[in-house]
N, C-alpha and C positions, 0 to 999 in steps of 0.2 A: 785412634791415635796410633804412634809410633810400634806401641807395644804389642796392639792386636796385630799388625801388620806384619810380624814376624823380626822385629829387631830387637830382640831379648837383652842382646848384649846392654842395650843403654842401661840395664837394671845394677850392672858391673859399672860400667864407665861413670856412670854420673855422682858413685863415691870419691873419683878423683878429679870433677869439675868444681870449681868454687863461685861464690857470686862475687867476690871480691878480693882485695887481700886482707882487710882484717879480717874475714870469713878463714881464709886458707891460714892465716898467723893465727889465728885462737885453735880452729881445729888442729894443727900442726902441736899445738903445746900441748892440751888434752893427750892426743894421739904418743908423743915424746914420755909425756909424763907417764901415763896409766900402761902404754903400749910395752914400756922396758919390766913393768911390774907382773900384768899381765903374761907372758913371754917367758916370767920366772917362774910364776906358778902354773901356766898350764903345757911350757913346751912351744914350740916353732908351730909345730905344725895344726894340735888344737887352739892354738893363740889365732891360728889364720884361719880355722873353718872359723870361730867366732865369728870374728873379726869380718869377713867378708858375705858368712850367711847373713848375718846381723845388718850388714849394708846391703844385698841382694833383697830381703824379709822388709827394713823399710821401705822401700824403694814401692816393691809389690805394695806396700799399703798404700804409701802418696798415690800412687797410682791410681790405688783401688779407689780413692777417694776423690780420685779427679785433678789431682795436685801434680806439680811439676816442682820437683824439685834436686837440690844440687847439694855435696859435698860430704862430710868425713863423718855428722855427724851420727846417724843411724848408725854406723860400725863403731863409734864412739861409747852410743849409748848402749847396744848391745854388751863390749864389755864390762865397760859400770855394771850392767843387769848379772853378766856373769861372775864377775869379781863379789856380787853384792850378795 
């Protein structure tokens, strides 16, 4: 695939693809709601290693699994895991 090919980057970019707009409107509110909370407790700058290893680390796994996939929510769930 893309990945073995040497295009790393998709592993970044494809947190900020959506499959639709209710896709990009639900992740946007999760992200609003937990994002401002998250942000309080851990700081700008640990809010965003979370935040985007947590979408890089899914990414790697759909992958790993054969899977193609899009959008906010791996960095989502990542801070729920953190926050949790």
């Amino acid at each position: 695939g893309a990945l073995h090919g040497g295009q790393w980057w998709r592993l970044i970019t494809a947190g900020f693809l959506h499959g639709g707009l209710l896709h990009i409107l639900m992740n946007s509110w999760v992200l609003f709601s937990l994002g401002a909370q998250g942000e309080e407790i851990y700081g700008t700058p640990r809010f965003l290693v979370i935040y985007f290893a947590s979408t890089v680390m899914g990414f790697v796994f759909s992958a790993w699994l054969g899977r193609v996939s899009v959008g906010a929510s791996a960095g989502t769930y990542g801070l729920i895991g953190a926050m949790i």
